[in-house]
C-alpha positions as CSV (number, residue, x, y, z in Angstrom):
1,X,-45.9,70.7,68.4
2,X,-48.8,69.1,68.2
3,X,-48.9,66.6,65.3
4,X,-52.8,67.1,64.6
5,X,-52.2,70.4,63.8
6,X,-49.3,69.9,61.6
7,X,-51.5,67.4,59.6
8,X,-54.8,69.3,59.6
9,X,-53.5,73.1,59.8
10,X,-49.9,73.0,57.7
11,X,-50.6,69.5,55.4
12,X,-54.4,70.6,54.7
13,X,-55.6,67.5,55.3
14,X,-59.4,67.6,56.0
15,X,-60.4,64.2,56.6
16,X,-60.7,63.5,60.2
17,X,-60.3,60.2,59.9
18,X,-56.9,60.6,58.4
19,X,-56.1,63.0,60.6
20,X,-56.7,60.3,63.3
21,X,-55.2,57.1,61.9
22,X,-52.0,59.3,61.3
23,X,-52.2,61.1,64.9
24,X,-51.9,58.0,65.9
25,X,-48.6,56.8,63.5
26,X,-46.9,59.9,64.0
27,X,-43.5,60.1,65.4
28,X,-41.3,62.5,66.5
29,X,-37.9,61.5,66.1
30,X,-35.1,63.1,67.8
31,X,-32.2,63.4,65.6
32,X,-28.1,64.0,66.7
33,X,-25.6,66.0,64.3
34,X,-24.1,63.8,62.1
35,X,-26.7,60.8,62.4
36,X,-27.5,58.9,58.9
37,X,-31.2,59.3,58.4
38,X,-31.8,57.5,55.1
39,X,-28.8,55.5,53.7
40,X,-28.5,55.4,49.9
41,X,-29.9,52.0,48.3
42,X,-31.6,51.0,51.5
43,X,-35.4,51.1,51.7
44,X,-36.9,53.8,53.4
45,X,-38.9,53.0,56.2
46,X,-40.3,56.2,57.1
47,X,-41.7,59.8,55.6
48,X,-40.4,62.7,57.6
49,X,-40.9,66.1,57.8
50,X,-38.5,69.0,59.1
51,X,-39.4,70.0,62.6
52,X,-36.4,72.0,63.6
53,X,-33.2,70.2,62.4
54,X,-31.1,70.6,59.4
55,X,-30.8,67.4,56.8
56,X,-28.1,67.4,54.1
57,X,-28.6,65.2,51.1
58,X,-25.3,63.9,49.6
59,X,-23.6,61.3,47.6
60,X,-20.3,60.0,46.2
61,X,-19.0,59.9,43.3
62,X,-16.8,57.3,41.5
63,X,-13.7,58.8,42.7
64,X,-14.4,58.8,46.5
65,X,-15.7,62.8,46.7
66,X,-18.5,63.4,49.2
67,X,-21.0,66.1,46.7
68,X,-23.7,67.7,48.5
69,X,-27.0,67.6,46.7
70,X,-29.5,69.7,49.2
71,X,-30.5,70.8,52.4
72,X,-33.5,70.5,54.3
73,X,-34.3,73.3,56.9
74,X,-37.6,74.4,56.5
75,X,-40.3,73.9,59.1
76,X,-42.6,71.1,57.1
77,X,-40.3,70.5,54.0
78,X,-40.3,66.8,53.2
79,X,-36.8,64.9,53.3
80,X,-37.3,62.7,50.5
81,X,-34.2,60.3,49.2
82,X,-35.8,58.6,46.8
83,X,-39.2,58.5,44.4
84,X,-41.6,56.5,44.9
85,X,-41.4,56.6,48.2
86,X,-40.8,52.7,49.0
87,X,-37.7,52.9,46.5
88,X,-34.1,52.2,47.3
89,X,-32.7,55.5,48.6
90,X,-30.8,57.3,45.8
91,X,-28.9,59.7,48.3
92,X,-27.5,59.5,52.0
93,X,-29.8,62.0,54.3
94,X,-28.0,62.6,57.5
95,X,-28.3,65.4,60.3
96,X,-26.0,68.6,60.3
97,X,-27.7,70.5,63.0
98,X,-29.6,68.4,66.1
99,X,-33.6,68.6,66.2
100,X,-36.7,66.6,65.5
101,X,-38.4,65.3,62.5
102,X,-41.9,64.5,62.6
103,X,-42.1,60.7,60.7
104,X,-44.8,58.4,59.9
105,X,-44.5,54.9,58.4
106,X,-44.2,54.2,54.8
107,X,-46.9,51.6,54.2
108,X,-49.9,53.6,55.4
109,X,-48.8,56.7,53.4
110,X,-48.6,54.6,50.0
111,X,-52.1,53.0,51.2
112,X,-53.4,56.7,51.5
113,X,-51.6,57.7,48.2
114,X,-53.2,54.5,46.4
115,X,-56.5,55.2,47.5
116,X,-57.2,59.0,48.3
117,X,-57.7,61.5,45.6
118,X,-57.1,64.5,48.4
119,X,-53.7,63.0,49.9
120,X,-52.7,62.0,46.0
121,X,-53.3,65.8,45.4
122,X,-51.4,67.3,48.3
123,X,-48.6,64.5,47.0
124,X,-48.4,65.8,43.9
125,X,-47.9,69.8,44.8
126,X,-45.3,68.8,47.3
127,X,-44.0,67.0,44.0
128,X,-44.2,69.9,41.8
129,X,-42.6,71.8,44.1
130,X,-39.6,70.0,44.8
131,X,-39.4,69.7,41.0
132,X,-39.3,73.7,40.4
133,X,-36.8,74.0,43.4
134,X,-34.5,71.5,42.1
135,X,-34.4,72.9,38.8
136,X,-33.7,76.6,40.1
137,X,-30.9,75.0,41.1
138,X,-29.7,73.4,38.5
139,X,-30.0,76.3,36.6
140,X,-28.0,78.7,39.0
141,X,-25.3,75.6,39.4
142,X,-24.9,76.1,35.3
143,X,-25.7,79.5,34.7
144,X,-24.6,81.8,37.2
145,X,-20.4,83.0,38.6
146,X,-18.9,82.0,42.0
147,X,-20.3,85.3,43.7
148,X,-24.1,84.8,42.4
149,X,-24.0,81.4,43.6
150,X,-23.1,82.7,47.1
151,X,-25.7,85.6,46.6
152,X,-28.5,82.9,45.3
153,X,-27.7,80.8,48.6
154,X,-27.6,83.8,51.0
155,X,-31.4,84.5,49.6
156,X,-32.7,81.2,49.4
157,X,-31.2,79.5,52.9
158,X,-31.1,82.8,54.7
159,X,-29.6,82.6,58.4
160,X,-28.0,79.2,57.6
161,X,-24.7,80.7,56.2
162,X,-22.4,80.5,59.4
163,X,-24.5,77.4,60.9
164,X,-24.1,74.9,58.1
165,X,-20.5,73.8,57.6
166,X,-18.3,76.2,54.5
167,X,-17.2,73.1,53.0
168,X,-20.9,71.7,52.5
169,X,-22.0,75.4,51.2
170,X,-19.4,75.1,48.7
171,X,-19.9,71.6,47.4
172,X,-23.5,72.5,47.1
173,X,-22.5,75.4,44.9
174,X,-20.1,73.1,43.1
175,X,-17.2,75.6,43.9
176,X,-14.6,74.9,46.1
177,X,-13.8,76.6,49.5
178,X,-11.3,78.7,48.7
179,X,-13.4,80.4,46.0
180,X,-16.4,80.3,48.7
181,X,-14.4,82.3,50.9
182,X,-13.3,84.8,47.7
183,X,-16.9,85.0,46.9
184,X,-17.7,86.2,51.0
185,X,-14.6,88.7,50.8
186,X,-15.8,90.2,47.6
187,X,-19.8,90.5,48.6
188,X,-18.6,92.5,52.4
189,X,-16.0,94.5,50.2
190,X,-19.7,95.2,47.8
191,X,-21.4,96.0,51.0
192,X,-18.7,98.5,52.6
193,X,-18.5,100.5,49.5
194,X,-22.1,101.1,49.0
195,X,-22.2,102.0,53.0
196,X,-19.9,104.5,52.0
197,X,-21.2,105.6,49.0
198,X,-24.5,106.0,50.4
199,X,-23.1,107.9,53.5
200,X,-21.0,110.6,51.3
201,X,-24.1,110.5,49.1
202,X,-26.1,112.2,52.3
203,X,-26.9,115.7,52.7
């Protein structure tokens, strides 16, 4: 990949002086499964954006439970732990499938932030955008049964069920794995009889 197209061509940024200075600051970090990216309530040092790795967001709670908060998979998503972006970490970050992340230093991105009306804009969408994703979430985590959680995750993180771990999947979906794995049975049972109902249906 090369990193002044990410910036100019994905990021939209146009000034080619940005594009330069941060050409320049880029790195692309190679990451291992199960290495701790950002550590919650230590200081970020870096931004990074998904190459090809997976990132899971997670925390504990007060009785020792490891809760899984998000994952991030997408070519160019942001992996974010905390707001603003020099903050303590509110979550652990780490890697659940190996790759690279493309990361640039903290400083010079609140610089740019502080003092560039185009970079403050593209800061803001990615901003709205994380907020609209994370309430869709919250929404199907209150709202919907075991099975359209599975369904909702099978559409929104398609290709990742069988890659990512059951036991993540399910805390994500605040269910446990058992009822993951009832949810699964009951979808391909869905599936077979609609096969079969479509076949007799046939002429």
């Amino acid at each position: 990949m090369v990193i002044r197209d990410f910036l100019t061509d994905y990021l939209k940024i146009e000034n080619p002086q940005i594009v330069s200075d941060f050409s320049a600051l880029a790195e692309i970090r190679h990451v291992h499964k199960g290495e701790l990216i950002f550590q919650e309530e230590q200081e970020p040092t870096m931004v990074a954006f998904i190459i090809n790795c997976i990132l899971r967001g997670f925390f504990v709670d007060c009785t020792g439970k490891d809760i899984t908060d998000c994952f991030c998979w997408k070519f160019g998503e942001p992996a974010v732990p905390t707001l603003p972006l020099n903050a303590a970490a509110k979550i652990n970050m780490e890697a659940i499938r190996e790759g690279d992340l493309l990361c640039f230093p903290v400083a010079p991105v609140i610089d740019l932030l502080e003092n560039d009306s185009s970079i403050t804009r593209l800061y803001n969408s990615m901003l709205l955008l994380s907020l609209h994703k994370h309430i869709t979430t919250k929404k199907m985590l209150y709202q919907y049964t075991a099975v359209q959680k599975y369904e909702w995750f099978l559409r929104e993180y398609p290709g990742l069920d069988g890659i990512i771990s059951s036991k993540y999947i399910a805390s994500f979906l605040g269910i446990t794995p058992v009822t993951l794995s009832r949810a699964r049975r009951e979808i391909r049972e869905k599936k077979a009889l609609e096969t079969l109902d479509g076949s007799f249906s046939k002429p």
